[in-house]
TIVEXKE-160783 format. One record per atom (N, C-alpha, C): residue in three letters; x, y, z. Coordinates in steps of 0.2 Angstrom, whole numbers, plus 5000, padded with zeros to 4 digits. Layout:
ALAXYZ
...
END
This chain:
UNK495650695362
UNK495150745364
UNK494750765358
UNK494150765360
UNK493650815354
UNK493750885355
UNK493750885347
UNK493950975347
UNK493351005342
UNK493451055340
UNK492951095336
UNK492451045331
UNK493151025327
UNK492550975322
UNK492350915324
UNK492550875328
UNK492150825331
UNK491450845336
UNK491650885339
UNK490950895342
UNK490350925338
UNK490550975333
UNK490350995330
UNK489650955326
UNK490250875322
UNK489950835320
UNK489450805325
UNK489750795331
UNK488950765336
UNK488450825339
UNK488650875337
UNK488050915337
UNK487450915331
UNK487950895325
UNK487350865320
UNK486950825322
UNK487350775324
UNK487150705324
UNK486750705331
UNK486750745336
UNK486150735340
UNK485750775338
UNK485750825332
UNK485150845333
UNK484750835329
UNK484950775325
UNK484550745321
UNK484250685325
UNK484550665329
UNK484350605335
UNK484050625341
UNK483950665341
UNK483750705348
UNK483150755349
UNK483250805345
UNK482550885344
UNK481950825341
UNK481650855346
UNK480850815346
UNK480650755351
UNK481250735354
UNK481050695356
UNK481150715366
UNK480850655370
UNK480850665377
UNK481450615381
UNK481650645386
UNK481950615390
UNK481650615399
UNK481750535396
UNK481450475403
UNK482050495408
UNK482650495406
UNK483050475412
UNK483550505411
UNK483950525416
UNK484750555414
UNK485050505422
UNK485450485418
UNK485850435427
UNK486750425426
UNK486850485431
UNK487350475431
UNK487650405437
UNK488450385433
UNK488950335434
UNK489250355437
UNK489850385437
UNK490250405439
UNK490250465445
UNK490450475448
UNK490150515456
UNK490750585453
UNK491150575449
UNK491550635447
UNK491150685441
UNK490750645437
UNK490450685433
UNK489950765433
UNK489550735439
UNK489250815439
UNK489350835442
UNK489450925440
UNK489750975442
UNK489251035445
UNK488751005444
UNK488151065447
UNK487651025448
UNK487251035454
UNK486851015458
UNK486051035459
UNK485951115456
UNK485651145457
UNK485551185451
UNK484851155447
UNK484451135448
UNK484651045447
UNK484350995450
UNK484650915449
UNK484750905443
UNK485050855441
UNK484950835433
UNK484550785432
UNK484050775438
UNK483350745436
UNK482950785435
UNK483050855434
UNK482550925434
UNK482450925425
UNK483050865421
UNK482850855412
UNK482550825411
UNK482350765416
UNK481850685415
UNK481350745414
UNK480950715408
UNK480350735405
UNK480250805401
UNK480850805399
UNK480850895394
UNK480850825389
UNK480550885384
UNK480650855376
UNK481450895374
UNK482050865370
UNK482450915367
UNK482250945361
UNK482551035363
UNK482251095357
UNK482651095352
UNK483151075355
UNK483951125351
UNK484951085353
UNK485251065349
UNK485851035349
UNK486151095348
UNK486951115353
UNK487051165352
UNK487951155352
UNK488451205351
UNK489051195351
UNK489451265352
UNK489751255358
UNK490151305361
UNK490751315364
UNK491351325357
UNK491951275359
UNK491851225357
UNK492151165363
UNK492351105365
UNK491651075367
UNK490951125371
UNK490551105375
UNK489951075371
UNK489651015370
UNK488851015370
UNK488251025374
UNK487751045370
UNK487451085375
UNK486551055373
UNK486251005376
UNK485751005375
UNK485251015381
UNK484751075375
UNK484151095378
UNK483551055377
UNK483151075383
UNK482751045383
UNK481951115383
UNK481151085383
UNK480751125384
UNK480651155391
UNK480851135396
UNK480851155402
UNK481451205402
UNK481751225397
UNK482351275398
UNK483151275402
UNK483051205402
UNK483651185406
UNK483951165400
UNK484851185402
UNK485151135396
UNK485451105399
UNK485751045397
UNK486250975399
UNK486850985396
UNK487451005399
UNK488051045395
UNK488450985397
UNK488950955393
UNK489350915393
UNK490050945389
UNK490650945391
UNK491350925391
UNK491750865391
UNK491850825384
UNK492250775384
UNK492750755388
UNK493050815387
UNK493850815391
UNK494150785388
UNK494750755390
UNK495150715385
UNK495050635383
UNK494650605385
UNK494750555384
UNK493950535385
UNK493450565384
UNK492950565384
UNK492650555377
UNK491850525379
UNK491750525371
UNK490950505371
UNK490450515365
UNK489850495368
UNK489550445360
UNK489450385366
UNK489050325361
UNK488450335361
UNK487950325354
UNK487350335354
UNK487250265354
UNK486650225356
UNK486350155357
UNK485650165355
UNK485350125347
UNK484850135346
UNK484350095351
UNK484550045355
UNK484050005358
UNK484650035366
UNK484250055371
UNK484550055378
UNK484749985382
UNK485249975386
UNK484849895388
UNK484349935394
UNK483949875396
UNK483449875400
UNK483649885408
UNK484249855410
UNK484249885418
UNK484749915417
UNK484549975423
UNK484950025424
UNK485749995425
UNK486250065422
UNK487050045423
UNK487250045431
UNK487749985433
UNK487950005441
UNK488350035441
UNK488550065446
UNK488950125447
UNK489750055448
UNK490450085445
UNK490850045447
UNK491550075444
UNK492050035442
UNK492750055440
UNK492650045432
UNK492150055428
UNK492350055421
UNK492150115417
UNK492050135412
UNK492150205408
UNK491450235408
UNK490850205409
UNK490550225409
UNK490250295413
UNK490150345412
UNK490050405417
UNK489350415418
UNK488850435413
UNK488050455412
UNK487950435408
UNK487250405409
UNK486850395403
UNK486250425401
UNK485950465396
UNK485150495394
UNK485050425390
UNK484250405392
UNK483650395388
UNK483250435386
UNK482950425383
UNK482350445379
UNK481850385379
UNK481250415377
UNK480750405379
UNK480450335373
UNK481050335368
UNK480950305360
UNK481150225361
UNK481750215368
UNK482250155370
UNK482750195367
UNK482950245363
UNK483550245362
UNK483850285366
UNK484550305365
UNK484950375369
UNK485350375369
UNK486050395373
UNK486850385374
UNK486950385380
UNK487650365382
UNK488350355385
UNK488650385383
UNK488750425391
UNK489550475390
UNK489950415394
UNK490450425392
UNK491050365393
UNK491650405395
UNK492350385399
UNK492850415398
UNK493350365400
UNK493850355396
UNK494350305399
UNK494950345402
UNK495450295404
UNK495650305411
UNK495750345416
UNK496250345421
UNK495950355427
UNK496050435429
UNK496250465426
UNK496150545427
UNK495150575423
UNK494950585428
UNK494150585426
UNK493950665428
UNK494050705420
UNK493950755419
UNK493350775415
UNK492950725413
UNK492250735410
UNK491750765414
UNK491450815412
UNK491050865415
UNK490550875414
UNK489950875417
UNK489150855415
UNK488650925420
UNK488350995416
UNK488151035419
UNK487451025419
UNK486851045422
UNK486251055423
UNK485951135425
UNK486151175419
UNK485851245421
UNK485451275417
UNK485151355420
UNK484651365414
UNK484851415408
UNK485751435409
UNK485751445404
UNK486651445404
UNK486751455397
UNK487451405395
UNK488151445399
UNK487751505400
UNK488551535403
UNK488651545409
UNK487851495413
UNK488251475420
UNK488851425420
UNK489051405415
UNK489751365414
UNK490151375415
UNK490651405419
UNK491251445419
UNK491651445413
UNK491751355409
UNK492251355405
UNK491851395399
UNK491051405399
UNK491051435390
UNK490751495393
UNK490851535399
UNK490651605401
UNK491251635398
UNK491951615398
UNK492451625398
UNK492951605390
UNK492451565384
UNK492451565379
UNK492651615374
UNK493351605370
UNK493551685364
UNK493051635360
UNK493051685354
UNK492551685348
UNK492751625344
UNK492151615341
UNK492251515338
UNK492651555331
UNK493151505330
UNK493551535322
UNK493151515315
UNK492651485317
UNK492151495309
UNK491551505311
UNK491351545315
UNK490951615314
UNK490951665308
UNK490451675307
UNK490551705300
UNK490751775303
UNK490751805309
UNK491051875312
UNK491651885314
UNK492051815314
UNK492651815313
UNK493351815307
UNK493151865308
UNK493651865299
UNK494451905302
UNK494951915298
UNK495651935297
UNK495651965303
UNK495352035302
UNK495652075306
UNK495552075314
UNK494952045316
UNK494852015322
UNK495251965324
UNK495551925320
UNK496151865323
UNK496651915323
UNK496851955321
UNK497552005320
UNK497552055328
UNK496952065328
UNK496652095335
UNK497052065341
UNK496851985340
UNK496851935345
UNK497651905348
UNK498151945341
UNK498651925343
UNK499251945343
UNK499052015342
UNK499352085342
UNK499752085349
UNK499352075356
UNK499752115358
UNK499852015364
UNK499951985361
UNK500151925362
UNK500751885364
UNK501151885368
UNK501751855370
UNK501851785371
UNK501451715371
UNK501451695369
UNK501851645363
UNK501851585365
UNK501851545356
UNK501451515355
UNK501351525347
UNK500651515344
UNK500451435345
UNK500851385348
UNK500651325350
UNK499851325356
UNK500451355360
UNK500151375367
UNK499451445365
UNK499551485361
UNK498951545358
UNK498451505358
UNK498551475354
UNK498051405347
UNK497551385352
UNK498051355359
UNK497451315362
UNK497151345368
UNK497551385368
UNK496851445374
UNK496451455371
UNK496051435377
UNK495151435375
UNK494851485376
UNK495051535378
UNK495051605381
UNK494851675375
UNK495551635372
UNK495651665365
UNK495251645359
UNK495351595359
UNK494951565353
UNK494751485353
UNK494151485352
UNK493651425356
UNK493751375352
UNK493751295354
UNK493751255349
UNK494451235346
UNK494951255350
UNK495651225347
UNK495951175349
UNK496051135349
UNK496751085356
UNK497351075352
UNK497551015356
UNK498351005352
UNK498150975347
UNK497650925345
UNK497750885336
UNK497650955330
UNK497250985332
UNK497151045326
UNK497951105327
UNK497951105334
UNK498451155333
UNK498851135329
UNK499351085328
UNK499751055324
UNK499651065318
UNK498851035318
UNK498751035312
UNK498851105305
UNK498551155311
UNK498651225309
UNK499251255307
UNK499651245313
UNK500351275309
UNK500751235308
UNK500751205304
UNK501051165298
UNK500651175292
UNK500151205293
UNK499651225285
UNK499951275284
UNK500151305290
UNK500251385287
UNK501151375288
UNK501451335289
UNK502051345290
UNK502551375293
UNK502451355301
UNK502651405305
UNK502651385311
UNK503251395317
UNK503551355321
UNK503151355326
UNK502751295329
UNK502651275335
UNK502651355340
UNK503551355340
UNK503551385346
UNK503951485346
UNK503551495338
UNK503551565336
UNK503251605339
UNK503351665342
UNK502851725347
UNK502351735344
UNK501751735347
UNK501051765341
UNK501251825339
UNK501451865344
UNK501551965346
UNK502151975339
UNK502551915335
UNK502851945330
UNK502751915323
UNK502151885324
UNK501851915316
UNK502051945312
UNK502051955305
UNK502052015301
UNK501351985297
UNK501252055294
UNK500052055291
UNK500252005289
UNK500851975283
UNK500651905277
UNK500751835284
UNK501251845288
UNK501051785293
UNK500451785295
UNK500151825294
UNK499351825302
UNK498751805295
UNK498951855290
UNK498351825286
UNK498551745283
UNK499251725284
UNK499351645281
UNK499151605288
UNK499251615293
UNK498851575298
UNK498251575299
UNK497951625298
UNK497151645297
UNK496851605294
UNK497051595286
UNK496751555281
UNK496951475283
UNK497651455287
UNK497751395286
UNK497151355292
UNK497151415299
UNK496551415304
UNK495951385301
UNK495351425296
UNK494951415293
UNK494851365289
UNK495451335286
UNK495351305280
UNK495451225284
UNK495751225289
UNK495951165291
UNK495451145295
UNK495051165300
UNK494051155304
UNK493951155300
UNK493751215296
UNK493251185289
UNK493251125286
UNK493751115282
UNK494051045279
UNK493750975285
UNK493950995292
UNK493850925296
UNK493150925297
UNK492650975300
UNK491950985300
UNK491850965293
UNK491850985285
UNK491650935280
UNK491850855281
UNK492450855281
UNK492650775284
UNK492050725287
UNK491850745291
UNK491550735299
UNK490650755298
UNK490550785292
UNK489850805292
UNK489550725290
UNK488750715294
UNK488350675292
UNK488550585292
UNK489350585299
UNK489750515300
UNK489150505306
UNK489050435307
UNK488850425315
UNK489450425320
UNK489550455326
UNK489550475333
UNK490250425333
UNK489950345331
UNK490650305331
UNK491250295329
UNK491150325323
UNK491550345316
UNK491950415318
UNK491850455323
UNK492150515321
UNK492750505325
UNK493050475329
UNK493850445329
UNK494150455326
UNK493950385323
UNK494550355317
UNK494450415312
UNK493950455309
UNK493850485304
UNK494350555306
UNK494450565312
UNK494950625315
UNK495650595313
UNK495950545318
UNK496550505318
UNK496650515310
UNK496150485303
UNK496550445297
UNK496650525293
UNK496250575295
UNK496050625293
UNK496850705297
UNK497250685299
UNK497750725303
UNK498450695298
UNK498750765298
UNK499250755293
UNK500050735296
UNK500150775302
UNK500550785308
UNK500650765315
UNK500050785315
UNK499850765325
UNK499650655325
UNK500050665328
UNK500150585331
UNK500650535326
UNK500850575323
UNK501450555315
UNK502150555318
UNK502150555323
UNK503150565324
UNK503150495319
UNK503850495316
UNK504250475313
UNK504050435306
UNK503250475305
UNK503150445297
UNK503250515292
UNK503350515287
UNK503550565283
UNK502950615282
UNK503350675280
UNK502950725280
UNK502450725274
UNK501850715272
UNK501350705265
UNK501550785262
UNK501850825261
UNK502150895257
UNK502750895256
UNK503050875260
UNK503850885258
UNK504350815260
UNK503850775263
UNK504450705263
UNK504850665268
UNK504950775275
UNK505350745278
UNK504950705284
UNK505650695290
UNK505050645294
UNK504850715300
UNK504350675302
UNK503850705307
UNK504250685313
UNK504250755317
UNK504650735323
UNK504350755329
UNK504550755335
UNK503950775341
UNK504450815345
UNK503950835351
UNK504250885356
UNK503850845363
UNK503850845368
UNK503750805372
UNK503550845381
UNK503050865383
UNK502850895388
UNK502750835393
UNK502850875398
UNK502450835407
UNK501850775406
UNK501250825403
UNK500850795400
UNK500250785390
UNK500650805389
UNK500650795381
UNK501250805377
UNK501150805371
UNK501650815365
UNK501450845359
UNK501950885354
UNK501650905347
UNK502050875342
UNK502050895338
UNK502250865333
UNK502350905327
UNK502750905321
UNK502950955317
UNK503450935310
UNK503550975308
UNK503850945302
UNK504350995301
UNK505250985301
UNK505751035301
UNK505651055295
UNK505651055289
UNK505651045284
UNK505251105283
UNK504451085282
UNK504051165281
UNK504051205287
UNK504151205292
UNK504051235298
UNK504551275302
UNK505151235304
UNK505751265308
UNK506451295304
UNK506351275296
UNK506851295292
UNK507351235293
UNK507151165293
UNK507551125294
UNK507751115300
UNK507751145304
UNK507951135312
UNK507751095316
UNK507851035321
UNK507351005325
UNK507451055331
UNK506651045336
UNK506551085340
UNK506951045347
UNK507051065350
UNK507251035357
UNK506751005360
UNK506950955362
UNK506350895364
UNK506550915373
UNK506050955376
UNK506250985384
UNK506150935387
UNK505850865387
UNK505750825392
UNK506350795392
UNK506450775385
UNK507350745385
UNK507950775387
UNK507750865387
UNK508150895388
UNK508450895397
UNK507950885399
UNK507850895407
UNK508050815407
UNK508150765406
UNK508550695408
UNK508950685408
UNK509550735402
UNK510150725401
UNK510350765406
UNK510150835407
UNK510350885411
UNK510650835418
END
């Protein structure tokens, strides 16, 4: 799934591909994709885009007509730029293809999503927090008005574990499972610890490993093309998707925990004081 810094990075990259220019066509593929109706999403055919925007997880292109074109990856979602469009329209059918924009230039992109759970979401509104999902947005973690004590604010009275904290979007916008992981293991610190029992040097060690780790992947990811930010995530993750390669800090191996529908990842060694965490999905087989 794209998270903070890959979207991030395509919101450079469309806005250097995008601002100034006009939209001929928007044509949705997939019959699951748009989620709003009113105004149509052929109410963009023929705005110029003003402005590439990032909110969370969400992209948001505006246009001069004041409409924005808000898109949501989802988990398996993802958007190709194509410097040459083909010429005939895509047919509606069973492959990954969802929407497509043109522009005015032959170029534009493909939003994509592969397999068969079609969670990709495509809004047409006039203004971004008719979206439920980013009306309902906590504050981006590299906001320069996000500093210490407003994260400490956040998870003061938190019951939670910081796995599950991390990736409520509610709370703090922009997190999923590759960064969570990645996060606490920067800061050292279990998956499945309570936020609510922090002490100040735990909140300020997760704070900085929070910041230090987006930041670090948004430089990573600054000024790649669209194609490239994948593999530049995958090669760029220290923990997440590593069961069973060793840990790059201490050696040992990376082990995993296993949910309904995902998984995490973790290292005993700097995180659980050596302990492997209980793997619940294996737990619930043996029972």
């Amino acid at each position: 799934m794209p998270e903070l810094p890959e979207v991030e990075a395509l919101t450079d990259f469309l806005t250097e591909h995008l601002v100034g220019r006009r939209v001929v066509r928007v044509l949705p593929v997939a019959v699951s994709v748009l989620k709003t109706y009113d105004p149509p999403v052929t109410a963009v055919e023929g705005g110029a885009v003003t402005a590439v925007r990032r909110h969370g997880k969400f992209l948001d292109v505006e246009t001069d007509g004041g409409l924005h074109l808000v898109a949501h990856l989802a988990r398996a979602g993802w958007l190709h730029w194509k410097d040459r469009l083909p010429d005939a329209p895509p047919k509606p059918g069973k492959g990954p293809l969802a929407l497509r924009v043109a522009l005015e230039t032959g170029e534009g992109f493909d939003l994509t999503e592969a397999g068969t759970q079609k969670r990709l979401a495509v809004y047409v509104v006039r203004d971004p927090r008719e979206v439920p999902g980013i009306a309902r947005l906590g504050p981006d973690p590299l906001a320069a008005d996000f500093d210490e004590e407003r994260f400490a604010a956040l998870l003061k009275d938190e019951r939670r574990q910081l796995k599950g904290a991390l990736r409520d979007q509610s709370l703090i916008a922009g997190v999923g499972n590759a960064y969570s992981d990645e996060i606490l293991h920067a800061a050292k610190m279990s998956p499945f610890k309570l936020a609510a029992s922090l002490t100040p040097e735990e909140t300020h060690r997760l704070y900085t490993a929070l910041r230090d780790t987006l930041t670090e992947a948004v430089e990573r990811s600054r000024g790649l093309a669209a194609g490239r930010l994948k593999s530049e995530k995958k090669s760029g993750l220290r923990v997440h998707g590593r069961t069973g390669e060793p840990c790059p800090v201490c050696g040992d191996t990376i082990r995993e925990v296993s949910f309904s529908d995902s998984s995490l990842q973790y290292c005993p060694t700097c995180q659980t004081g050596g302990k492997p965490l209980a793997d619940r999905r294996l737990s619930r087989l043996l029972k």
